[in-house]
C-alpha positions in Angstrom: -99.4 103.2 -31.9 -96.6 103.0 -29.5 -92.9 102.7 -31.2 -90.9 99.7 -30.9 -88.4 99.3 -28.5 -84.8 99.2 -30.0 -83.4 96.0 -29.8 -79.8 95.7 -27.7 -76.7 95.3 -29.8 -75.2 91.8 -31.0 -72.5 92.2 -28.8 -74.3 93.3 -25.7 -76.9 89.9 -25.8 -73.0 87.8 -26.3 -71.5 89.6 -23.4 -74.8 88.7 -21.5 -75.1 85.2 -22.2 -71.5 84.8 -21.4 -71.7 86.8 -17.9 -74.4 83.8 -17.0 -72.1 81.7 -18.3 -69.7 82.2 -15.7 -72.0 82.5 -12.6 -73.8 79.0 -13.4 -69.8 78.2 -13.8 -69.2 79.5 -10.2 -72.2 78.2 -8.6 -72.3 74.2 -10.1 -71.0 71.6 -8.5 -68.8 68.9 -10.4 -68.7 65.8 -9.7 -66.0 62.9 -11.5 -67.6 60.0 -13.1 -67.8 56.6 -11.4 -67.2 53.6 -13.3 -67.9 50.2 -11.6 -65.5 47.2 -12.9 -67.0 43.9 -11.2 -64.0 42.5 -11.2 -63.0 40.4 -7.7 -59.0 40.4 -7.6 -58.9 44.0 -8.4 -61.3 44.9 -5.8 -59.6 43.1 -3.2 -56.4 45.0 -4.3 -58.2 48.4 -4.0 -59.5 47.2 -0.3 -56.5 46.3 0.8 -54.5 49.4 0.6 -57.2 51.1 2.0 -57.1 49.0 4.9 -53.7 49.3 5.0 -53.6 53.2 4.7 -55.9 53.5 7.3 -54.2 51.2 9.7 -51.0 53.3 9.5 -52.7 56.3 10.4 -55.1 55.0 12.8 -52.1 53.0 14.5 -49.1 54.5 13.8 -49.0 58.6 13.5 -52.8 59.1 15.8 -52.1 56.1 17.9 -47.9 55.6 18.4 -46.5 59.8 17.1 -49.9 61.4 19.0 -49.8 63.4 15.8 -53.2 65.5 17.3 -51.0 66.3 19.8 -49.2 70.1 19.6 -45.3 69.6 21.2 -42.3 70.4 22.2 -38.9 69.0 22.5 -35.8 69.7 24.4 -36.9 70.9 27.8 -35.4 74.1 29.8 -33.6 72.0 32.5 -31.1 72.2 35.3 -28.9 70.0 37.1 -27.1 69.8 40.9 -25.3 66.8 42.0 -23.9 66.0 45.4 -21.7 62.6 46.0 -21.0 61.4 49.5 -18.5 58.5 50.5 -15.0 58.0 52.1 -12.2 55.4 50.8 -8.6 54.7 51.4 -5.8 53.9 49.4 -2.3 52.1 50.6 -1.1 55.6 51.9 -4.2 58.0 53.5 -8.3 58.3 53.7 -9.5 60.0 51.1 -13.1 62.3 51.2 -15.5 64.1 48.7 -13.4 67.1 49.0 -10.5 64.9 47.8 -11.8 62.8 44.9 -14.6 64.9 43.0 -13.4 67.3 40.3 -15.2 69.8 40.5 -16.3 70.1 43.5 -19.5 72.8 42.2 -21.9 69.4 41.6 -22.7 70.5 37.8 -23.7 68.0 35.7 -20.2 67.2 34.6 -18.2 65.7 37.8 -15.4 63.2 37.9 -14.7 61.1 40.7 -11.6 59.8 41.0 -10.8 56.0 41.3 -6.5 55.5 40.7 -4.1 58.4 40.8 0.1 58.5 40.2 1.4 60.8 42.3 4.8 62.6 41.7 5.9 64.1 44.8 8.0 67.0 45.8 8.8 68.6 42.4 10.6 71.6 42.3 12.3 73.5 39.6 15.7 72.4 38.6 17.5 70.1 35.8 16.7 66.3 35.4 16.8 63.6 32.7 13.7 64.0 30.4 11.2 61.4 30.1 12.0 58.4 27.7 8.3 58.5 26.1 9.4 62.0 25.0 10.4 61.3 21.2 14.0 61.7 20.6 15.0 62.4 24.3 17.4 58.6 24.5 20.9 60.2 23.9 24.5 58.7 24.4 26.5 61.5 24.5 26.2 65.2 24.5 26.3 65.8 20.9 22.7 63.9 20.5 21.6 66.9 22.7 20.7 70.3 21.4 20.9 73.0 24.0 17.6 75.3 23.9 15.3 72.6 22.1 11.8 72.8 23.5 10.0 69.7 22.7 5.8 70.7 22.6 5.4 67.1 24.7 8.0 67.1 26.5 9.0 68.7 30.2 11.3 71.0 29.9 14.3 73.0 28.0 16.6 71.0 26.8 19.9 71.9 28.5 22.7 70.3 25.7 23.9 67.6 28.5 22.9 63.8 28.0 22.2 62.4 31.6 21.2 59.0 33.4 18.0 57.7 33.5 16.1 57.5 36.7 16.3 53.8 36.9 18.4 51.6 34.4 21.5 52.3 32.2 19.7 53.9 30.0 20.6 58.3 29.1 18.4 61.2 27.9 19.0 64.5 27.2 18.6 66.7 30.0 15.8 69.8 31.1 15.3 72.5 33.3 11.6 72.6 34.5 9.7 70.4 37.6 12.2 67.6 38.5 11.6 65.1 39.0 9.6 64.2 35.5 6.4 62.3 36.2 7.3 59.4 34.6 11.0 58.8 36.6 9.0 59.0 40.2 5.1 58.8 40.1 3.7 56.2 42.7 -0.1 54.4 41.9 -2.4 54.2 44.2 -6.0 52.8 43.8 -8.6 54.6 45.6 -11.8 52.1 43.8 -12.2 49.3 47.1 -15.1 51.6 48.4 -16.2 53.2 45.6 -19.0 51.3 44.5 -20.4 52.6 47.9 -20.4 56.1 46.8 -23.9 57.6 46.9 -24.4 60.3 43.9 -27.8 62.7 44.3 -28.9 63.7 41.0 -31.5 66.6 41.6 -33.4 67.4 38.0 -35.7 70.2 37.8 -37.0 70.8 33.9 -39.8 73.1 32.7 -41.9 73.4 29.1 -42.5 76.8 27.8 -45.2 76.4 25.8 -47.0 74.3 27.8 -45.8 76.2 31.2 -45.4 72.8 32.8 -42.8 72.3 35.3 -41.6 69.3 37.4 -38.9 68.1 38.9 -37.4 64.5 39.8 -37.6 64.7 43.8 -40.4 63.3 45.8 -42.0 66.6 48.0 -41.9 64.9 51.8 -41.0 66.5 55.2 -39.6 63.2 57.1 -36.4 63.1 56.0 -37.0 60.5 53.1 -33.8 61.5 50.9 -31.5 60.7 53.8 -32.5 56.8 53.9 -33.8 56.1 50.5 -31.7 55.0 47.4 -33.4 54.7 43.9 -35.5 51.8 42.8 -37.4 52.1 39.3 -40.9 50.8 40.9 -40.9 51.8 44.7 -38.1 55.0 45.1 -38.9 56.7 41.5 -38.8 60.0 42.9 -35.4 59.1 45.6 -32.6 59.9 43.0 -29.6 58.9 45.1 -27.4 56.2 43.4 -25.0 54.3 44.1 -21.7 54.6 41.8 -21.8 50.6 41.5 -25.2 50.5 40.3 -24.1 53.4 37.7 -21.9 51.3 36.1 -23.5 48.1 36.7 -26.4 49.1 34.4 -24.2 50.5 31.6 -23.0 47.2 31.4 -19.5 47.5 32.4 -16.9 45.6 34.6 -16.4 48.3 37.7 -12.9 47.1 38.2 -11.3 47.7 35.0 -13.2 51.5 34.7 -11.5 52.2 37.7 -8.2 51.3 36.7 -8.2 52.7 33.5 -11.0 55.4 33.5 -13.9 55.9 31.4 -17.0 58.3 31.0 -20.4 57.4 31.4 -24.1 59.2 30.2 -26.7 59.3 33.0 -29.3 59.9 30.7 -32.8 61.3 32.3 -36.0 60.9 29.8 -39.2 63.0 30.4 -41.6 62.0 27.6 -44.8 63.9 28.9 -48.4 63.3 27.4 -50.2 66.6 28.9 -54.0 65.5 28.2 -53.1 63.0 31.4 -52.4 64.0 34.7 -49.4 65.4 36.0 -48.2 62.7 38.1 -47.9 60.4 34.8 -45.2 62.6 33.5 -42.4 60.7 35.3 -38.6 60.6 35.0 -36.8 57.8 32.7 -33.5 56.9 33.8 -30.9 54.7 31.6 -27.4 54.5 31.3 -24.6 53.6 29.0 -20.9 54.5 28.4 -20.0 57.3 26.2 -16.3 57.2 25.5 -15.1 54.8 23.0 -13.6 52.0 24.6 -12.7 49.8 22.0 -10.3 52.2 20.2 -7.0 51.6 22.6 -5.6 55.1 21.3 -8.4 57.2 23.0 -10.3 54.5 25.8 -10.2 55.7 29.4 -10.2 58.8 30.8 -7.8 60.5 32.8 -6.7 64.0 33.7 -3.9 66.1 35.8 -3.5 68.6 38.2 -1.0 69.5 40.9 -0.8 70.8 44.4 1.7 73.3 45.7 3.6 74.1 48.7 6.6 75.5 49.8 10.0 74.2 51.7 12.2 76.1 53.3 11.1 78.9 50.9 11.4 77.2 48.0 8.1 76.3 45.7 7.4 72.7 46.1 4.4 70.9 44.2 3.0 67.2 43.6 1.6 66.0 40.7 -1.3 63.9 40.4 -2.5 62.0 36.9 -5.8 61.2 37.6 -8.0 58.2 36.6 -11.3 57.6 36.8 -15.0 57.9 36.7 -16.9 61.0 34.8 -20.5 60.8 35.0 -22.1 63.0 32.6 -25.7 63.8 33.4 -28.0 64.5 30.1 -31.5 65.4 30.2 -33.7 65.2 27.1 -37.4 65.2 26.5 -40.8 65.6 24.4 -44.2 67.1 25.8 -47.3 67.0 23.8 -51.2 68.2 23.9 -54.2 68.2 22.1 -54.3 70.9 19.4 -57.2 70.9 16.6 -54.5 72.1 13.9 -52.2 69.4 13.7 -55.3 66.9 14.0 -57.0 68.2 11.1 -53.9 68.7 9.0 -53.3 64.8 10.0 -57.0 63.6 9.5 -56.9 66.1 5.9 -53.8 64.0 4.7 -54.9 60.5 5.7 -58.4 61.2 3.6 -55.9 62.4 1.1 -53.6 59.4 1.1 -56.6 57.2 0.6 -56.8 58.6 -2.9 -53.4 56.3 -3.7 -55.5 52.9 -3.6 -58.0 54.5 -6.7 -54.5 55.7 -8.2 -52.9 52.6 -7.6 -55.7 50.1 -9.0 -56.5 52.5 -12.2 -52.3 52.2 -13.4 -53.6 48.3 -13.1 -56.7 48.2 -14.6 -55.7 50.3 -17.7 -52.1 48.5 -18.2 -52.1 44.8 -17.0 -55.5 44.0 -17.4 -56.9 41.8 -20.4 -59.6 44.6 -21.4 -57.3 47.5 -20.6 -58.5 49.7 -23.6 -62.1 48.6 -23.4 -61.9 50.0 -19.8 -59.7 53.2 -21.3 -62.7 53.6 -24.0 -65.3 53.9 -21.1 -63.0 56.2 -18.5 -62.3 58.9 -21.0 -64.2 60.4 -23.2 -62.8 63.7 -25.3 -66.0 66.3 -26.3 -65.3 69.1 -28.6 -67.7 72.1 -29.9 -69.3 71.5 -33.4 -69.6 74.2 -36.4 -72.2 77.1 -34.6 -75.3 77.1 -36.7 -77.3 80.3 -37.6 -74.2 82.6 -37.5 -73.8 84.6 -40.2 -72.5 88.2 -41.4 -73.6 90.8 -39.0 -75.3 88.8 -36.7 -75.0 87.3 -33.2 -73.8 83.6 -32.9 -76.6 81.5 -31.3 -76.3 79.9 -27.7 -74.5 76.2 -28.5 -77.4 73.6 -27.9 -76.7 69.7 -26.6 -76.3 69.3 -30.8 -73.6 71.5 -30.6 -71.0 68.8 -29.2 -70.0 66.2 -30.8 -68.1 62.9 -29.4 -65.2 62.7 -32.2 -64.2 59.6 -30.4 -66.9 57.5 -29.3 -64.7 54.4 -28.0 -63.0 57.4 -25.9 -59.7 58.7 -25.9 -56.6 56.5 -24.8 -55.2 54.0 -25.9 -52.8 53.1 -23.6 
């Protein structure tokens, strides 16, 4: 008579049952428990966000931000301008050469529209400049010999002398006589401006894409020398006229001239990449950048001088210059197709779904009428009954569908 086999260890048949535990753990699928509440107004609620969840997506971050699409912003982008015109003032013709500071054609150029012109400084003593703050004097004494104002001219010389014009007295300086304000002339050099023809050539490229345009039709027949721009027929002809500059950014080209002022030529290339090339296109639009209602800081003007000499002796004329600075700005956004950002969108509208279940469960378990009835029948708390059949020295049996025991059987919250 064959021997009986020895039965495994306590322990080992424990370890077992909870090894199979843990793979029918790993390999089930759970699934949350549905209640329906028939209950109209509450359902409509639920609907509705939906709906509304879904339009947003749907319209506004597939449809209106292309958020399928991978992009980039701020495109690599260069800029040459070229103006061309002539204009007189009361005195002499004036060319490009003359009136566009600087010359290069970056796209940062200042065309000049008034000037005051001090002629034939040189360097000697004169009266200083009666905007210079404590420069009035009526004797000598109000004087002091050395002084070096930071605004004014010159060094103060210790004598009190007359005033270019008037009865008035200020100290005076050694340094280029006469000051600008005792002898500058104004002359206007705007009549024929608005005729001045300004080229704009834009050229801008996306890395990531490796897409590159630029803002100048491609023709042999000499199109650029007769065409200006127009935003339906002459897109790609970016030649404009200075009037039509400051026409479209709304201001009065008279009073810019006089006084000065800086304006944006902003140049737009929003691209969508899954089209064809030829509907990435240039947007142009204009506006004034410098703050013209704040009288301390409106216009714009600058200086510079010209030198000479005179029977040896160093000779220069001094120009305060107002008028027009055109500052070109190019900005941009290309996008395309890419399955990453589409699923992470698609993966967070699903999720954002979710809110109108959130949303109509805080209602139906707070405002409405059988709030804890509905409570009773959402939650239900299970927990493990007394093991039977365990005792000293022997194995605890596997918990049966006795083993658990609703303590609760109206469910948990109360709320």
């Amino acid at each position: 008579m064959a021997a009986a086999e020895p039965k495994p260890p306590a322990g080992t048949a424990a370890a077992r049952r909870l090894a199979r535990g843990c793979w029918s753990a790993f390999w089930d699928y759970e699934t949350p428990k549905v209640i329906v509440v028939k209950n109209r107004r509450l359902g409509i609620v639920y609907r509705a966000v939906q709906l509304l969840i879904l339009l947003y997506f749907v319209w506004y971050v597939f449809v209106v931000q292309k958020s399928y699409q991978d992009s980039e912003t701020g495109p690599e982008s260069s800029v040459i301008t070229k103006v061309k015109g002539i204009t007189s003032s009361e005195h002499k013709v004036w060319d490009v050469e003359e009136y566009v500071k600087p010359p290069e054609g970056g796209s940062v150029f200042s065309i000049i529209t008034r000037i005051e012109v001090t002629p034939f400084q040189t360097l000697g003593t004169c009266a200083e400049s009666m905007r210079v703050n404590n420069a009035t004097c009526d004797s000598d004494e109000d004087c002091v010999a050395g002084q070096l104002d930071m605004l004014g001219n010159g060094l103060r010389t210790g004598r009190c002398v007359p005033y270019y014009h008037g009865s008035s007295k200020t100290c005076e300086v050694s340094g280029w006589c006469p000051v600008e304000d005792g002898a500058s002339v104004s002359q206007f050099l705007g009549k024929m401006a608005p005729n001045f023809t300004i080229l704009i050539k834009n050229s801008i490229h996306y890395p990531k894409f490796q897409f590159s345009k630029g803002n100048i039709e491609s023709r042999k027949d000499g199109y650029l020398k007769h065409c200006t721009f127009h935003e339906v027929s002459d897109l790609y002809c970016p030649i404009f006229k200075l009037g039509y500059i400051v026409e479209q950014a709304g201001e009065n080209f008279t009073q810019l001239a006089h006084a000065g002022g800086v304006i944006g030529v902003i140049i737009n290339w929003d691209c969508d990449l899954d089209l064809s090339a030829s509907k990435c296109n240039p947007k142009y639009s204009f506006r004034r950048l410098d703050p013209k209602h704040v009288p301390a800081s409106s216009g714009y003007n600058f200086r510079f001088a010209k030198y000479y000499k005179i029977n040896g002796s160093t000779t220069r004329t001094l120009i305060k210059a107002y008028g027009i600075r055109i500052d070109v700005i190019v900005h941009g956004q290309a996008g395309k197709f890419s399955l990453i950002p589409t699923i992470i969108n698609l993966a967070t509208a699903l999720t954002s779904i979710g809110v109108g279940s959130f949303l109509c469960d805080w209602i139906l378990l707070t405002f409405m009428n059988k709030n804890k009835v509905y409570s009773h029948k959402k939650f239900d708390k299970m927990v493990d009954a007394p093991r039977r059949g365990a005792g000293p020295g022997l194995g605890t049996s596997e918990p049966s569908q006795q083993d658990c025991a609703l303590t609760d059987a109206r469910g948990l919250a109360q709320l």
